[in-house]
N, C-alpha and C positions, 0 to 999 in steps of 0.2 A: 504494500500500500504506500504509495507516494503521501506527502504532507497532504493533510486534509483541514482545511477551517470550516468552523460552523460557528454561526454568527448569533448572535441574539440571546445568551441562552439565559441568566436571570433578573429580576426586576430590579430597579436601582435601592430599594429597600431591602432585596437581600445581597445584594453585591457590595451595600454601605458595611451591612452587618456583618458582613466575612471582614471588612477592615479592622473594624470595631472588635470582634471579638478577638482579632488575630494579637491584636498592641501587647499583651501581656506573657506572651507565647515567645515573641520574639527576641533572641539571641543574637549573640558572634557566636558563629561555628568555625569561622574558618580563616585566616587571611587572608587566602586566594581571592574570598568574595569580598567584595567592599560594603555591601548591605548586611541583614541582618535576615533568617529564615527561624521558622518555626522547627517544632522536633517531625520526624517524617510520618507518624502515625495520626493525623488530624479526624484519618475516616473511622477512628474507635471515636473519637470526641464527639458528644450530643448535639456539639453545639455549629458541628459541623455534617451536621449529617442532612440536612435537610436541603443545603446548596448541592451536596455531594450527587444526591440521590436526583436529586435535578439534572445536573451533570451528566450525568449516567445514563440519564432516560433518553435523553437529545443525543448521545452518542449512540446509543443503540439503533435510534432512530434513522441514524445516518448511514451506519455501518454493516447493524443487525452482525455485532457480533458482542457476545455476551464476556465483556472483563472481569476480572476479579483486580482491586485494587488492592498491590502491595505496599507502596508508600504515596503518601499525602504531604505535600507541606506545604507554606504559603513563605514567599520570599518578597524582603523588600528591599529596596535600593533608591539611590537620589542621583545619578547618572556614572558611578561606577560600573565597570565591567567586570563580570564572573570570568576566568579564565575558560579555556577552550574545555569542553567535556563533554562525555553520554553517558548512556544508562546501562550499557552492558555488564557491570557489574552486580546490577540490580534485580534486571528485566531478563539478562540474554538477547543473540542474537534473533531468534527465530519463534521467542516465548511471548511476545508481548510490544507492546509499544506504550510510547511517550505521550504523555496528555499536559499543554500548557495552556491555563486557564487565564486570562487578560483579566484582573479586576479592575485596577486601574491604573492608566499609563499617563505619562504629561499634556502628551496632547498631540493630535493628529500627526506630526512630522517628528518626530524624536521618541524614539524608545516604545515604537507601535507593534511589535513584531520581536521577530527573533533571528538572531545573526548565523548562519550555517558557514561552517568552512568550504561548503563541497557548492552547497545549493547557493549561497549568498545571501540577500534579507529579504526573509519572508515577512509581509504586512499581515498584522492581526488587529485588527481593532477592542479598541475595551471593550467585556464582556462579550468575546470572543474565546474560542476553543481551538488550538491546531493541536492537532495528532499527530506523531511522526514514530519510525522506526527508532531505538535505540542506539542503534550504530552510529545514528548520524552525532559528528560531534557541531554543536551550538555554544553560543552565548549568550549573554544580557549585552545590547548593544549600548553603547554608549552616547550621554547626550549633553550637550555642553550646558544645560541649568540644574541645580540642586531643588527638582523636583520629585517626588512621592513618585513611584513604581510600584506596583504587588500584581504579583503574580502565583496563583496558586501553581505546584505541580503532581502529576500520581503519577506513577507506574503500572501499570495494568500489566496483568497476566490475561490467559486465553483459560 
């Protein structure tokens, strides 16, 4: 399956509430990343299960194939970039794919999408979905204002 976007997927009341709930979640994990992401289990959390399963449903819809989510987190950043990476230590090659959910991004031209080494920048717009293989290695693209970014992601199994 090539990247796939799906647009539209929740209402601005719970798209606020995945920000809102996510503030207290949020760490440094890592230096590599210059933002700050949640632990990767969000989809045991209550309090996330209701955008989750939203999620879910609009992908199956698209794909009609039925995931099991392995990890969950919500990432945030202000125009730092995440070093280059994928999910094959996660997912596998041929087990699953990548789910990056848009909450909210700065604003139409800066940090809308996701930066691929192989494919180049893919546009997603807020509350937006693109699906991708694991293999593929991506980024957080970079953007010259210290604006708000979040972006939920999961790793699905088959």
């Amino acid at each position: 399956m090539e990247p796939l976007l799906i647009k539209n997927i929740l209402s601005n009341k719970d798209r606020k509430k995945l920000i809102k709930d996510c503030q207290p979640l949020l760490q440094d994990f890592s230096e590599e990343f210059p933002g700050k992401q949640t632990n990767p289990h969000l989809h045991k959390d209550p309090r996330f299960s209701k955008p989750i399963r939203i999620m879910m449903r609009k992908v199956y819809m698209e794909t009609r194939k039925n995931f099991y989510i392995k990890k969950t987190w919500i990432n945030w950043c202000n125009g730092g970039k995440y070093g280059w990476h994928d999910h094959l230590h996660s997912v596998g090659r041929d087990a699953g794919y990548v789910m990056i959910y848009y909450i909210k991004i700065p604003f139409l031209f800066f940090g809308n999408g996701t930066l691929f080494k192989e494919e180049g920048f893919i546009t997603a717009p807020q509350n937006s979905i693109l699906i991708f293989p694991p293999h593929l290695k991506h980024a957080t693209p970079t953007y010259p204002f210290r604006l708000d970014r979040y972006t939920m992601s999961l790793d699905l199994l088959f």
